[in-house]
N, C-alpha and C positions, 0 to 999 in steps of 0.2 A: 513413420519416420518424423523427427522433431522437424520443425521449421522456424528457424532462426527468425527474427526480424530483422530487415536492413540496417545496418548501425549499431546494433544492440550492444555489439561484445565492446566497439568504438567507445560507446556512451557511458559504459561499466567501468571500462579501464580508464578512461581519461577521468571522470569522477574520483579512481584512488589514486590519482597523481600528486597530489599534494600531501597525503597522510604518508605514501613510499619515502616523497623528499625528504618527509619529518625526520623519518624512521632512519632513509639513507645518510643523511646528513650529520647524524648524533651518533653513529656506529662508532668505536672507538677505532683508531689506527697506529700499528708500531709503523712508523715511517722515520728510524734511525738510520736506516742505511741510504737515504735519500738526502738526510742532512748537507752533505756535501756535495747534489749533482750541480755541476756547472751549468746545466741546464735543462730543460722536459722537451720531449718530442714525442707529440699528441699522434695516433694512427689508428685510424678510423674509416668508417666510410657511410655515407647517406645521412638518416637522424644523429646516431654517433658522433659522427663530425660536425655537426652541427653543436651537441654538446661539448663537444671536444675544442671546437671553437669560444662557446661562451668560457670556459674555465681558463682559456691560454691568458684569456683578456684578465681574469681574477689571477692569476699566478703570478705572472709581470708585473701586475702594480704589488702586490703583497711580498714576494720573494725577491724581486730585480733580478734576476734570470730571466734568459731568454724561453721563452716555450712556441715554438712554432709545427708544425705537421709536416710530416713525412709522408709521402706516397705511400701504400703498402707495395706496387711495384718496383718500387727501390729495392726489396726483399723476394717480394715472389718472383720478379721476372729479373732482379741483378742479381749481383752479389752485393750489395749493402754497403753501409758505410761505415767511417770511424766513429765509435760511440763511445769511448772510454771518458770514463769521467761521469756520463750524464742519465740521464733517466727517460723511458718508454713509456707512455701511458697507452697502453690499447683498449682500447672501449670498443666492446660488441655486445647486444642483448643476448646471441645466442652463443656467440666463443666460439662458431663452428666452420665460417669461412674459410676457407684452406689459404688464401693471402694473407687471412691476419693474423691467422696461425703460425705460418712460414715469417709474419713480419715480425712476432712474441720471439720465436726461435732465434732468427737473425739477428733483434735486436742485441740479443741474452749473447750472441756467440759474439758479435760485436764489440762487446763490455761494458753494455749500459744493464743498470738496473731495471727490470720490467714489471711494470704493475698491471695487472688488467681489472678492469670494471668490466662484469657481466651481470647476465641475472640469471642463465642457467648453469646450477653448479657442475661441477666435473670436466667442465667442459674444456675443449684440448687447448683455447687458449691460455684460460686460468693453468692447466696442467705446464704450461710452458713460462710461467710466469714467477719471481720470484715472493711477490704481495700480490694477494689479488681481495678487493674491493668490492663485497658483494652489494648487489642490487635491491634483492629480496623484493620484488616484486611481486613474486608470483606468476599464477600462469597468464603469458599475455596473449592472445588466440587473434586477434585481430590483425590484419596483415600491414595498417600502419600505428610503427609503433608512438605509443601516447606517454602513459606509467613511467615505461623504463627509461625513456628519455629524459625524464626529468625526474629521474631518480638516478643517471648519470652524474650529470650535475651535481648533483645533493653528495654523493659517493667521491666527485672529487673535492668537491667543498669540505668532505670530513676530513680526506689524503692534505688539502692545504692547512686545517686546523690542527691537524699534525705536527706542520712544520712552522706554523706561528702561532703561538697559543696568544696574542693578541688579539689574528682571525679568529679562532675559536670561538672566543667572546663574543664578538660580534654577529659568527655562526651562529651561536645558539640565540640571539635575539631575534633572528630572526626567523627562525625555527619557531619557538614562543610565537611570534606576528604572525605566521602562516598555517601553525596548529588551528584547524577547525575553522578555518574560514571560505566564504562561499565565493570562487574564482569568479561566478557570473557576471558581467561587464552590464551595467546598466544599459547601455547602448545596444546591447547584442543583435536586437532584430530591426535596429539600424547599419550596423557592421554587415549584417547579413543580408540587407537589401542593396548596400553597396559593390558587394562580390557578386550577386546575383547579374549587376546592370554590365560587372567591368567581363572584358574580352583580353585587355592587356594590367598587370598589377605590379606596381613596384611597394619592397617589403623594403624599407628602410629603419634602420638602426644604426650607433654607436656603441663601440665600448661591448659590452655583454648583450645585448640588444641587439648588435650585428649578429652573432650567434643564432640569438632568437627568430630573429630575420631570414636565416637561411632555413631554420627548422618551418617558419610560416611560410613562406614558397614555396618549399619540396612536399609540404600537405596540400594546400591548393591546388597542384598538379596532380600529385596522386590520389588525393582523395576527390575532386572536383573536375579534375581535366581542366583548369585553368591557367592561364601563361601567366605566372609568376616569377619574378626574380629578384634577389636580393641584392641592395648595396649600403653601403656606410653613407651614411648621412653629408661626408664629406664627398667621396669619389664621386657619388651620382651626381653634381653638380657641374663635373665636365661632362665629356660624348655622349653619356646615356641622358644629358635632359633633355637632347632634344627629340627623343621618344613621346616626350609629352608634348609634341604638335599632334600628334593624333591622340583620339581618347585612352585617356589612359586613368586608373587608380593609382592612389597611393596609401599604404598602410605605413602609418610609421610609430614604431613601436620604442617607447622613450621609458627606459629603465629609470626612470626618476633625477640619475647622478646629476648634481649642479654643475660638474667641469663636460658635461655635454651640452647642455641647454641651448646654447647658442646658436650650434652647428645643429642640431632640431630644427630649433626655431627660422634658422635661415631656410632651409632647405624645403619648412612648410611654406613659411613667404611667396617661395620663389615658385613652387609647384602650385599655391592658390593663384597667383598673378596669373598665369597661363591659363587657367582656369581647370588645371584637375580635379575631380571627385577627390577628397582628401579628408582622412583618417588617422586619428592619435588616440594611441592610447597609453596608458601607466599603472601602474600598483597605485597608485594615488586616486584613481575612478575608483576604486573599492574602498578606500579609506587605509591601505597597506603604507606604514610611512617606515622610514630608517632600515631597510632592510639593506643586506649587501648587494652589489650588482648583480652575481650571479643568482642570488636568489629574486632578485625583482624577475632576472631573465625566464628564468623558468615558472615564476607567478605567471607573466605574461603568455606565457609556452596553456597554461592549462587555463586562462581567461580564452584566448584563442582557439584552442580544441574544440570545446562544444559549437561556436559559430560556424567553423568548419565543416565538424559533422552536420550542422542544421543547413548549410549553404548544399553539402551532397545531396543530402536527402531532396530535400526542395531542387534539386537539377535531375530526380530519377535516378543516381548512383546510388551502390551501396559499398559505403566507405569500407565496411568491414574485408571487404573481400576487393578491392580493383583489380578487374580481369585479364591486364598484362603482367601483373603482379604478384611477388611471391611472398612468405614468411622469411626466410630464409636465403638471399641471395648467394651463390656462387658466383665468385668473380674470382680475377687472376692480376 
C-alpha cells in the first residue's frame, strides 16, 4: 500500500495555483445576459466565500452594482427571495452540496441569472445554472482547498472582464505579471516562526485583502488548529483591539491598492504600540507591481499557502487530510 507524505498533495496543489489563475482568468466569457443585472449575489460557503468575497470587492468598484452574499439557507431552508433583474454567482469546487444546489435552483426560479464557478464538471450545480465558469483545475485530493480557490477568483475576474473590457485589459496585465513567477515570500521562515510562537492570530485586510483575510484564517484553523480570525483593517480598531491586551499576532495582508494605505498603516501603528508580534505582507515583497486587486488577493492567497503547510507540518499535523474534516461538506 502506497504511503502518502503528510502535505504532499497540499504542496502539489498549492504550487499550480497560480498557473490555474493564469489559465482561469484568460478563459473567454459570453456574459451578455448579465449586461443588464442590477446587481450580483455571491452564494457560497467556506474557501468559496472567501473568494467570493474578494470578487464582490472587484465588481463594486468596476461595475457600480451592488454584489453582496446570500445565505445558501435563504434557499435550502426558505423559500428565497425576489431576484428579478439580478445575477447569482455560486461558487463551489465540487458543485455537489445539496444547499447550493437548491440555492442555483432557487436563484434561477427567483429570476436571476445564475452562473456557477466550479472545478468539477457535470456537476448538479453547473447543471442548474444558466453560464457556468469552469475552473479547470484538475484533480484537487487534498481536503483544504488551495488551486481552486484561486482559481475561483481568476474565473470570476474572466466573468468581470466580460462585462468591462477596460477590466480586461488590466486582467490580462496581470495575468502576464503572474505567468511563471515564484509566490515564495522571502520572509517565509520568519512568517512561520511567528504563527508557530502565536496562540491567538488576527488576519487583517482591506478591499480584496479582506477576502484574502478570511481564506488566511479559515487555513490556520484547519490546517494548524490555530485561533484565527479575520477583520478589515478598519472594523478591528473598535471591540476586537482590545483582544490585543493579551498576546496576540497579527497578519496583515495589504493588496498593494494606494486608496488602502492608510487604514493599513493605522491599524499596524496602533497594533505595534501595544506591542503585538506584527506581520505585513504584499505582492510588492516579490517584486509583483500594478496588478488588479483581485489578483494581488489571490498572489497573496498562494505566497501564504506554503507557510501554512510548513507552519502544520512543523506542529505534527498533516494538512492534507484534518481529521475533523471532510472533502466535501454536506450542509443544509
Amino acid at each position: 500500500m502506497e504511503t502518502k507524505t503528510a502535505g504532499s498533495l497540499m504542496a502539489t496543489e498549492s504550487a499550480q495555483a497560480l498557473d490555474v489563475f493564469c489559465a482561469a482568468a484568460a478563459q473567454k466569457v459570453d456574459a451578455l445576459a448579465l449586461k443588464n443585472a442590477r446587481a450580483f449575489y455571491t452564494i457560497a460557503r467556506g474557501s468559496s466565500d472567501a473568494a467570493a468575497n474578494i470578487l464582490s470587492y472587484e465588481m463594486m468598484r468596476e461595475l457600480g452594482v451592488p454584489v453582496t452574499s446570500l445565505p445558501p439557507s435563504v434557499f435550502s431552508l426558505g423559500q428565497g427571495v425576489d431576484m428579478a433583474g439580478t445575477a447569482a454567482l455560486v461558487i463551489s469546487q465540487s458543485g455537489a452540496s445539496d444547499d447550493l444546489v437548491l440555492s442555483a435552483k432557487g436563484a434561477a426560479a427567483q429570476g436571476a441569472q445564475v452562473v456557477a464557478i466550479t472545478n468539477q464538471s457535470r456537476s448538479n450545480v453547473e447543471m442548474a445554472a444558466h453560464l457556468h465558469l469552469p475552473i479547470n483545475a484538475g484533480p484537487e485530493l487534498a481536503v483544504p482547498a488551495t488551486k481552486t480557490v484561486i482559481g475561483s477568483v481568476a474565473a470570476g475576474m474572466a466573468l468581470l472582464g466580460a462585462l468591462s473590457p477596460d477590466y480586461a485589459a488590466r486582467a490580462a496585465q496581470s495575468i502576464a505579471t503572474l505567468r511563471g513567477i515564484d509566490p515564495t515570500h522571502p520572509r517565509a521562515a520568519k512568517l512561520q516562526a511567528a504563527l508557530l510562537r502565536a496562540r491567538h492570530i488576527y488576519v487583517i485586510g482591506r478591499d480584496t485583502g479582506y477576502g484574502a483575510a478570511h481564506e488566511v484564517a479559515l487555513k490556520l484553523k484547519e490546517c494548524c488548529a490555530l485561533h484565527a480570525e479575520p477583520y478589515s483593517s478598519s472594523e478591528v480598531l473598535h471591540g476586537p483591539m482590545q483582544l490585543a491586551t493579551n498576546p496576540l499576532m497579527v497578519l496583515i495582508l495589504d493588496n498593494g491598492s494606494a486608496h488602502i494605505q492608510d487604514s493599513l498603516d493605522q491599524a499596524e501603528a496602533r497594533f505595534r504600540k501595544i506591542g503585538c508580534d506584527v506581520q505585513r505582507i504584499s505582492p510588492a515583497d516579490i517584486g509583483a507591481q500594478g496588478l488588479t486587486p483581485a489578483s494581488a488577493a489571490g498572489l497573496l492567497l498562494a505566497m501564504m499557502y506554503p507557510v501554512i503547510l510548513n507552519t502544520a507540518l512543523a506542529l505534527g499535523m498533516d494538512p492534507d487530510a484534518p481529521e475533523t474534516l471532510s472533502k466535501v461538506t454536506q450542509t443544509t
